[in-house]
PDB file as gemmi writes it, atoms N, CA and C in Angstrom:
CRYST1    1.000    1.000    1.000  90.00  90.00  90.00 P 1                      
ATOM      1  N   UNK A   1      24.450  27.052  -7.477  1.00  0.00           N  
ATOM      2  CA  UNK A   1      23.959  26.115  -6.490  1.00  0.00           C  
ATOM      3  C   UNK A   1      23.219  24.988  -7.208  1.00  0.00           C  
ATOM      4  N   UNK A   2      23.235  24.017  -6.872  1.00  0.00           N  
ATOM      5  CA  UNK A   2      22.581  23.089  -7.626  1.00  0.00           C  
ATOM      6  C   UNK A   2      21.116  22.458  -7.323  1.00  0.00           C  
ATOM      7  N   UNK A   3      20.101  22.182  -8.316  1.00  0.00           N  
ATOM      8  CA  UNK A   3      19.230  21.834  -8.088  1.00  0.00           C  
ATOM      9  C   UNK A   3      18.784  20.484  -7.392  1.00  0.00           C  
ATOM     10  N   UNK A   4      18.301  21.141  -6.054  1.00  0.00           N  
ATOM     11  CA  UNK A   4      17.372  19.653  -5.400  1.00  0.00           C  
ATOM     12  C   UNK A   4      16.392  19.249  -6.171  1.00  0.00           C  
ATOM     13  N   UNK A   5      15.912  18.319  -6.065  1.00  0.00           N  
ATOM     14  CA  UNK A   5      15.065  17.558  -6.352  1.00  0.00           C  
ATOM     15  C   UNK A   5      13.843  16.446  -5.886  1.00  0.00           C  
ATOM     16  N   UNK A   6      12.831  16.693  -5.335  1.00  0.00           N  
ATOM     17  CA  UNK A   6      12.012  15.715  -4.557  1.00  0.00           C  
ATOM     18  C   UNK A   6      11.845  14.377  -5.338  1.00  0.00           C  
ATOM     19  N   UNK A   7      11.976  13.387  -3.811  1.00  0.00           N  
ATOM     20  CA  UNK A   7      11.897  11.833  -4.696  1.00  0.00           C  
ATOM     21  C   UNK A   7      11.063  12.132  -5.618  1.00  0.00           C  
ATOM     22  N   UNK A   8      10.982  10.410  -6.592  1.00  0.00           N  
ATOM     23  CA  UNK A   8      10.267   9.954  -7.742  1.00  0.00           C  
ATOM     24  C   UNK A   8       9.452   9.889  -6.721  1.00  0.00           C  
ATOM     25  N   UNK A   9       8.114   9.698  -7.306  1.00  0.00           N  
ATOM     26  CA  UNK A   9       6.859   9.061  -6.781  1.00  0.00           C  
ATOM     27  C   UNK A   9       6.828   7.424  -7.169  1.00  0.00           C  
ATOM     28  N   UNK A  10       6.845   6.452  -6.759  1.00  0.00           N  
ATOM     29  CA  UNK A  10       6.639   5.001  -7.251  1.00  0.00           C  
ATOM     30  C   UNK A  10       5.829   4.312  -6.136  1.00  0.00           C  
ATOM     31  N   UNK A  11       5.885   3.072  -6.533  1.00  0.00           N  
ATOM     32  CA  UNK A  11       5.289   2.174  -5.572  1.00  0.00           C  
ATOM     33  C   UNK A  11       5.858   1.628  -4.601  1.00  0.00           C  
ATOM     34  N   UNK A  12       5.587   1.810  -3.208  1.00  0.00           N  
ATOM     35  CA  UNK A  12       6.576   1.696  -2.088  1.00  0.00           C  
ATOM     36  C   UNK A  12       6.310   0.264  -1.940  1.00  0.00           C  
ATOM     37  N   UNK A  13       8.013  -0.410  -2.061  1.00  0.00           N  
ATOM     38  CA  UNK A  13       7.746  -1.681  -1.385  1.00  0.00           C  
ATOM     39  C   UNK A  13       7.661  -2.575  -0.514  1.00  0.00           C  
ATOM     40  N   UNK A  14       7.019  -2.030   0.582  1.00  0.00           N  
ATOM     41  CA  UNK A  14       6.553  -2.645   1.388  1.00  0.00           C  
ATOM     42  C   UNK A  14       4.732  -2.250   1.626  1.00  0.00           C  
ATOM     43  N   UNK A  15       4.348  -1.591   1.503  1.00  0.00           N  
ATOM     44  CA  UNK A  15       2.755  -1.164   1.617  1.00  0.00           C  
ATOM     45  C   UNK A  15       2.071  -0.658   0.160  1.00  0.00           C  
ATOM     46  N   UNK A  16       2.498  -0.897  -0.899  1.00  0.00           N  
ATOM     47  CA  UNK A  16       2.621  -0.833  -1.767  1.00  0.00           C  
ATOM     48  C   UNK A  16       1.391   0.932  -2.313  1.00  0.00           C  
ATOM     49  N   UNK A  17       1.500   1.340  -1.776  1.00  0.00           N  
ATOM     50  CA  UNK A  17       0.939   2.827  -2.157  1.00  0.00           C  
ATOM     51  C   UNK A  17       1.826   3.693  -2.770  1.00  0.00           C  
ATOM     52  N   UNK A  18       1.616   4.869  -3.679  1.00  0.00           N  
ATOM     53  CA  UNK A  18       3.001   5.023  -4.672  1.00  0.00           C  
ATOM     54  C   UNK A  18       2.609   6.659  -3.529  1.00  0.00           C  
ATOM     55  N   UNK A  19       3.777   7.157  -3.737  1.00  0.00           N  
ATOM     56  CA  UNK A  19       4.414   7.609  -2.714  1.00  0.00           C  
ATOM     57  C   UNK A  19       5.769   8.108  -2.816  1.00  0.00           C  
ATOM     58  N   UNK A  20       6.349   9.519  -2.656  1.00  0.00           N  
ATOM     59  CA  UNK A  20       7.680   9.405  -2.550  1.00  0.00           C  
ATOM     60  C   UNK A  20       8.663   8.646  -2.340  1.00  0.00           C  
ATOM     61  N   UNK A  21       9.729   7.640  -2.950  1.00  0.00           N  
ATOM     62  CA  UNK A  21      10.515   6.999  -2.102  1.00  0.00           C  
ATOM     63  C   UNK A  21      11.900   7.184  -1.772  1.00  0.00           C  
ATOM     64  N   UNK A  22      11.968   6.316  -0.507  1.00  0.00           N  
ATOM     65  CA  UNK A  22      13.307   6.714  -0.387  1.00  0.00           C  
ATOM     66  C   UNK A  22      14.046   5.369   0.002  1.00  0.00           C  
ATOM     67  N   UNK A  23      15.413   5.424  -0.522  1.00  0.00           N  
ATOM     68  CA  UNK A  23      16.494   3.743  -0.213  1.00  0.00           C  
ATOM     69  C   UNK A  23      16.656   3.494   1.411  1.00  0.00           C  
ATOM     70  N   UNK A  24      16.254   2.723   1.424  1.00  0.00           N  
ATOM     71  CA  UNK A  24      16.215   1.605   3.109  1.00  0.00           C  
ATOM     72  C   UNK A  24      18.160   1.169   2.879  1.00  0.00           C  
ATOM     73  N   UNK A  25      18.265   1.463   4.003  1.00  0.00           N  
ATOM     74  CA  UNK A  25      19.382   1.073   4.871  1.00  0.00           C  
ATOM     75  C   UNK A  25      19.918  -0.203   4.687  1.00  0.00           C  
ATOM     76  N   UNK A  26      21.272  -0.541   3.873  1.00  0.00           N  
ATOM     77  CA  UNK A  26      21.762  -1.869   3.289  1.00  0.00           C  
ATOM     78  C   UNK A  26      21.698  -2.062   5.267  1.00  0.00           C  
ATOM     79  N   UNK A  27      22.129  -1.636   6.381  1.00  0.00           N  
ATOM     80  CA  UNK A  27      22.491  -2.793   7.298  1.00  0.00           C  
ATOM     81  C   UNK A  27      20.935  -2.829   7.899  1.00  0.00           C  
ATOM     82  N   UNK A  28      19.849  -3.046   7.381  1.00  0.00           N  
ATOM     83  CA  UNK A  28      18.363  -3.285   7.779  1.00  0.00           C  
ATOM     84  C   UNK A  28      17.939  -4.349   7.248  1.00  0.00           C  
ATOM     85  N   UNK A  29      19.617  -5.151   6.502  1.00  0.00           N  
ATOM     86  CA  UNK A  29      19.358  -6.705   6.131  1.00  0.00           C  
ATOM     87  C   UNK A  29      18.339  -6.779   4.955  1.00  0.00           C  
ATOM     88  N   UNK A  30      17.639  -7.662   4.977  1.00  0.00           N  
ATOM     89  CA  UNK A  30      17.098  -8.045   3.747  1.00  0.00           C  
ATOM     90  C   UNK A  30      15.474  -7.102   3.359  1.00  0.00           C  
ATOM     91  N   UNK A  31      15.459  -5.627   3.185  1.00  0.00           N  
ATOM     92  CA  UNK A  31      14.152  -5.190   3.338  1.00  0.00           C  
ATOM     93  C   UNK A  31      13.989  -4.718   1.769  1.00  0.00           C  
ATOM     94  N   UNK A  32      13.096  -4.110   1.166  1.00  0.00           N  
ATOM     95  CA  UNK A  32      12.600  -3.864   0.316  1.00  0.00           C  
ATOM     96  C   UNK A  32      13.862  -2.445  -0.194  1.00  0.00           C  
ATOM     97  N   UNK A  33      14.259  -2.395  -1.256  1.00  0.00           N  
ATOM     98  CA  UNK A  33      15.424  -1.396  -1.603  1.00  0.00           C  
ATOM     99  C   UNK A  33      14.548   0.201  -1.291  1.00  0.00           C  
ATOM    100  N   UNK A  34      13.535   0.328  -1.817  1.00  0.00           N  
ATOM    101  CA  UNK A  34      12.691   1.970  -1.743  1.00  0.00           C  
ATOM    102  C   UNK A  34      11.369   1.891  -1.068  1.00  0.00           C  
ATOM    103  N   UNK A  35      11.501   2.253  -0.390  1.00  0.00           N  
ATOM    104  CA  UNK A  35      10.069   2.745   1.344  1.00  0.00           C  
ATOM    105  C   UNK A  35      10.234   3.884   1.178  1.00  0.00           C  
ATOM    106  N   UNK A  36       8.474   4.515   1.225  1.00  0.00           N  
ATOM    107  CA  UNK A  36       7.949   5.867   1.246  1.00  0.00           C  
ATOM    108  C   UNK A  36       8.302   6.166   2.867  1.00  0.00           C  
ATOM    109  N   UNK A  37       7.860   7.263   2.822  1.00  0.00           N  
ATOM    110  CA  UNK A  37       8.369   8.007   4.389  1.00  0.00           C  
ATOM    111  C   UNK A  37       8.131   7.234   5.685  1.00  0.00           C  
ATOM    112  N   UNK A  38       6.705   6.677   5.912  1.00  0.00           N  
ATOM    113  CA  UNK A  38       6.121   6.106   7.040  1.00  0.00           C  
ATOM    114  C   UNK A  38       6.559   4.894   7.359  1.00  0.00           C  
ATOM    115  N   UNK A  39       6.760   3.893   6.010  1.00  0.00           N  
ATOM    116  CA  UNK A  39       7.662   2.419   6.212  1.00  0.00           C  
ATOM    117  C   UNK A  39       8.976   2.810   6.111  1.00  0.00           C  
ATOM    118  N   UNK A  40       9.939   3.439   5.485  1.00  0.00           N  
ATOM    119  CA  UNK A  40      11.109   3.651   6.008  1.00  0.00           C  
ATOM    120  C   UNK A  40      11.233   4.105   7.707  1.00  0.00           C  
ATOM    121  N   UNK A  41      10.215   4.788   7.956  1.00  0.00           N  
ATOM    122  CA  UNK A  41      10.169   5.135   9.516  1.00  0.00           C  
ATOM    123  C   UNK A  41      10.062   3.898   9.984  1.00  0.00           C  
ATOM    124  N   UNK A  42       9.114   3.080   9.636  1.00  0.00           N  
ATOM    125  CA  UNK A  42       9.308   2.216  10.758  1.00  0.00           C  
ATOM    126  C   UNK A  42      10.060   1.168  10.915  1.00  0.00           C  
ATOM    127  N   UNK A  43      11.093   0.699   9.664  1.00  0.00           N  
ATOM    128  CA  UNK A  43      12.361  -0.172   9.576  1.00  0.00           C  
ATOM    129  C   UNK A  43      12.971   0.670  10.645  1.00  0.00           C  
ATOM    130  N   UNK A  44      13.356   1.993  10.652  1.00  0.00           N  
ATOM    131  CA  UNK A  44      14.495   2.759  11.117  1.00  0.00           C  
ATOM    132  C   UNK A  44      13.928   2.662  12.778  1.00  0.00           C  
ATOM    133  N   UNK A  45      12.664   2.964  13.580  1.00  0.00           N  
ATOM    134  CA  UNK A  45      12.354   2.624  14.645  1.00  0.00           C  
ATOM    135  C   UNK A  45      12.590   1.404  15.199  1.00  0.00           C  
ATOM    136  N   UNK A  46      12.135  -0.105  14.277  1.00  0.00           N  
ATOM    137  CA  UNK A  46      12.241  -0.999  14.580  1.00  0.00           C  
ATOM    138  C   UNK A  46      13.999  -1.250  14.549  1.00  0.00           C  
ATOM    139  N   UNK A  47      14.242  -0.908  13.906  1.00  0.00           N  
ATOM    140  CA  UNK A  47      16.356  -1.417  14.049  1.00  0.00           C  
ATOM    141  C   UNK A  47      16.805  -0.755  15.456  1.00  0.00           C  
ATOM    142  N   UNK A  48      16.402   0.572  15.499  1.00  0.00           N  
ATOM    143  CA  UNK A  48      16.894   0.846  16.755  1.00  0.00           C  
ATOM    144  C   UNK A  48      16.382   0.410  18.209  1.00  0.00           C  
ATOM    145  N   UNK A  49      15.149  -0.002  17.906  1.00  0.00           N  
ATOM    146  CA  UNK A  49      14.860  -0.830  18.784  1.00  0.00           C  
ATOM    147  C   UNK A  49      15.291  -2.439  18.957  1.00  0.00           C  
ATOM    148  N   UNK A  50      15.964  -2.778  18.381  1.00  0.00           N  
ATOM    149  CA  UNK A  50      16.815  -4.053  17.874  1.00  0.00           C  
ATOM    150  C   UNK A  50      15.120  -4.878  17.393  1.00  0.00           C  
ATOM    151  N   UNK A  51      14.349  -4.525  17.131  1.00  0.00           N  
ATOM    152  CA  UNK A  51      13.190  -5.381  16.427  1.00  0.00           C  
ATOM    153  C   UNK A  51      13.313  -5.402  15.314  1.00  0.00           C  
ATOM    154  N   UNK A  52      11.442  -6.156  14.951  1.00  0.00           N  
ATOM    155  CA  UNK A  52      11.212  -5.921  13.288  1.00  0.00           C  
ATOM    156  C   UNK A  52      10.060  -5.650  13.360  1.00  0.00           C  
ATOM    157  N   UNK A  53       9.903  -5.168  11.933  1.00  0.00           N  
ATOM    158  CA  UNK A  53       8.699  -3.914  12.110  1.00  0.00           C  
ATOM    159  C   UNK A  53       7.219  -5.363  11.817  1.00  0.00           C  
ATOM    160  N   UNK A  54       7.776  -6.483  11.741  1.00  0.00           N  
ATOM    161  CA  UNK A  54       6.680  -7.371  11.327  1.00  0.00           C  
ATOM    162  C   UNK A  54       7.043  -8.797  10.727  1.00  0.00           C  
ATOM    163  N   UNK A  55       6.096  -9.822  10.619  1.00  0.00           N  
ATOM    164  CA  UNK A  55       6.615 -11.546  10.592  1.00  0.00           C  
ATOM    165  C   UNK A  55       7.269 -11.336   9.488  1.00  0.00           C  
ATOM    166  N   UNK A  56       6.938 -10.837   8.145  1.00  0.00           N  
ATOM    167  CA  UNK A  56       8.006 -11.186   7.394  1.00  0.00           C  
ATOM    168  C   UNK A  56       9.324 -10.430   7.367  1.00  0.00           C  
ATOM    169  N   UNK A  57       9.735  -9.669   8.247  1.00  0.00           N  
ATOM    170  CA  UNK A  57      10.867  -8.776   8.549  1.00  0.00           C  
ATOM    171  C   UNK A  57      11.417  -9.600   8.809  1.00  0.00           C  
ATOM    172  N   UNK A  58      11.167  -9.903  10.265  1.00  0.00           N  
ATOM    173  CA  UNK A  58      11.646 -10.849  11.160  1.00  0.00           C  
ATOM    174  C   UNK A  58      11.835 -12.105  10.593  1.00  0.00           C  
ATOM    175  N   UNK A  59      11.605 -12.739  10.029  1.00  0.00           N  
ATOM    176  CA  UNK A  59      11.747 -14.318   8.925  1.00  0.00           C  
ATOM    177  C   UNK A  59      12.644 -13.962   8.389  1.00  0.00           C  
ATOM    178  N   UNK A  60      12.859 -12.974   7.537  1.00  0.00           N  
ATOM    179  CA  UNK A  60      13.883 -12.681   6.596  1.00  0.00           C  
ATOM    180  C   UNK A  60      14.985 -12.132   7.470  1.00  0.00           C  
ATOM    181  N   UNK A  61      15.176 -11.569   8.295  1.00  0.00           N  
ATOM    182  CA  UNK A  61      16.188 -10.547   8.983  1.00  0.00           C  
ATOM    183  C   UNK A  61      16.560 -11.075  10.576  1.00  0.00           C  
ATOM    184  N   UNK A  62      15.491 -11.930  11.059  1.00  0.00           N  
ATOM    185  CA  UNK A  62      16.188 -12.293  12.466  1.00  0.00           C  
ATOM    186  C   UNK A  62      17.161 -13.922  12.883  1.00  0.00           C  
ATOM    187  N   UNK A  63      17.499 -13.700  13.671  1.00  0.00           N  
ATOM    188  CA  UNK A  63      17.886 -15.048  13.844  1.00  0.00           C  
ATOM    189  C   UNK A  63      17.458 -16.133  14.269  1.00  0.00           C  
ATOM    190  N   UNK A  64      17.697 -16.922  14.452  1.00  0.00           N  
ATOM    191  CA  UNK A  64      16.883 -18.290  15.089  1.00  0.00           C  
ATOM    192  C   UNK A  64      16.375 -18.224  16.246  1.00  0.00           C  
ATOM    193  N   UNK A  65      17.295 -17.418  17.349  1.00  0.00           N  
ATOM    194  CA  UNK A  65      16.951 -17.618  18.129  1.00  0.00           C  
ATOM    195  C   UNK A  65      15.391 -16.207  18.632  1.00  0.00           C  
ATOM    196  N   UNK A  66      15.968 -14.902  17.398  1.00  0.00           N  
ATOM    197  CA  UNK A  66      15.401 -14.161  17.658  1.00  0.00           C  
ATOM    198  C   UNK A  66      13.955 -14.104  17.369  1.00  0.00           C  
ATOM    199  N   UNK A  67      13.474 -15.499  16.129  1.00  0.00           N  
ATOM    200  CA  UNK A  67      12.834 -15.517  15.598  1.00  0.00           C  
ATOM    201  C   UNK A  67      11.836 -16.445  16.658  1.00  0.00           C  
ATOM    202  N   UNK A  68      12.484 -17.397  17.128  1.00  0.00           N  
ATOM    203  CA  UNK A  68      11.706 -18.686  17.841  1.00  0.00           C  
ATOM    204  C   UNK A  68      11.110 -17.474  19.233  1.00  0.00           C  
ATOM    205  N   UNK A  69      11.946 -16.189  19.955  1.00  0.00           N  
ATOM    206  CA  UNK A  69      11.347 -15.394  20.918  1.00  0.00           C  
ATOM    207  C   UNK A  69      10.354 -14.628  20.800  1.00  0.00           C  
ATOM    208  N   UNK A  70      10.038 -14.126  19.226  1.00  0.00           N  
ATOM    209  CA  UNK A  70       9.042 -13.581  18.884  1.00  0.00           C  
ATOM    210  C   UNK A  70       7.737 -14.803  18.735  1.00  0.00           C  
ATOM    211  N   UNK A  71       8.052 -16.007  18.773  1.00  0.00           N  
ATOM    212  CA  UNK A  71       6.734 -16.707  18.049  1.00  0.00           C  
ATOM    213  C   UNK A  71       6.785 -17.524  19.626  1.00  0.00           C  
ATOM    214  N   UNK A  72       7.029 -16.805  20.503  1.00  0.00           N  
ATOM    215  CA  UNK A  72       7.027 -17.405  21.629  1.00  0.00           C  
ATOM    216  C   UNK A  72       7.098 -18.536  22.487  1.00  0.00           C  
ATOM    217  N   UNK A  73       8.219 -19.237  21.564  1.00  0.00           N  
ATOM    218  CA  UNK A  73       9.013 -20.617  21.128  1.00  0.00           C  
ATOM    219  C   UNK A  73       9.770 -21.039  22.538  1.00  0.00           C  
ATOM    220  N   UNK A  74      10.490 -19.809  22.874  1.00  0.00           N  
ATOM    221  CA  UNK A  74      11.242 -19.788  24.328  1.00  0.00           C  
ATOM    222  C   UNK A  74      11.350 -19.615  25.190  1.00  0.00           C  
ATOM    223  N   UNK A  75       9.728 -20.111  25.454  1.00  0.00           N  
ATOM    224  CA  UNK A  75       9.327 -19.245  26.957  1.00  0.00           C  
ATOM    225  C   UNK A  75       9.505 -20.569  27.829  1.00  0.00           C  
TER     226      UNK A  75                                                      
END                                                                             
């Protein structure tokens, strides 16, 4: 049987506390490649909620129009 192995410990990039990590989701668009448990949770909450977990998510990852509804551009 082969040996598991628990993540590396490094510096998570997005909250930067070192931390187990783990690879973020290529279709979560432009996010940080390795998030510890709690920020990978919350990319993965926020996608399924069609959000972003925060302004620079959303800058980097939404669209124009999605971006101008969050900054309450289109009301």
């Amino acid at each position: 049987m082969p040996e598991t192995r628990p993540p590396a410990e490094d510096t998570c990039g997005r909250c930067k506390q070192t931390r187990p990590l783990f690879a973020a989701k290529t279709e979560w668009g432009r996010v940080p490649p390795l998030l510890c448990s709690p920020c990978w949770s919350r990319y993965a909450d926020a996608r399924a909620r069609n959000t972003f977990v925060d302004f620079n998510d959303a800058f980097d990852n939404a669209t124009d129009e999605q971006l101008s509804d969050a900054l309450g551009l289109n009301a």
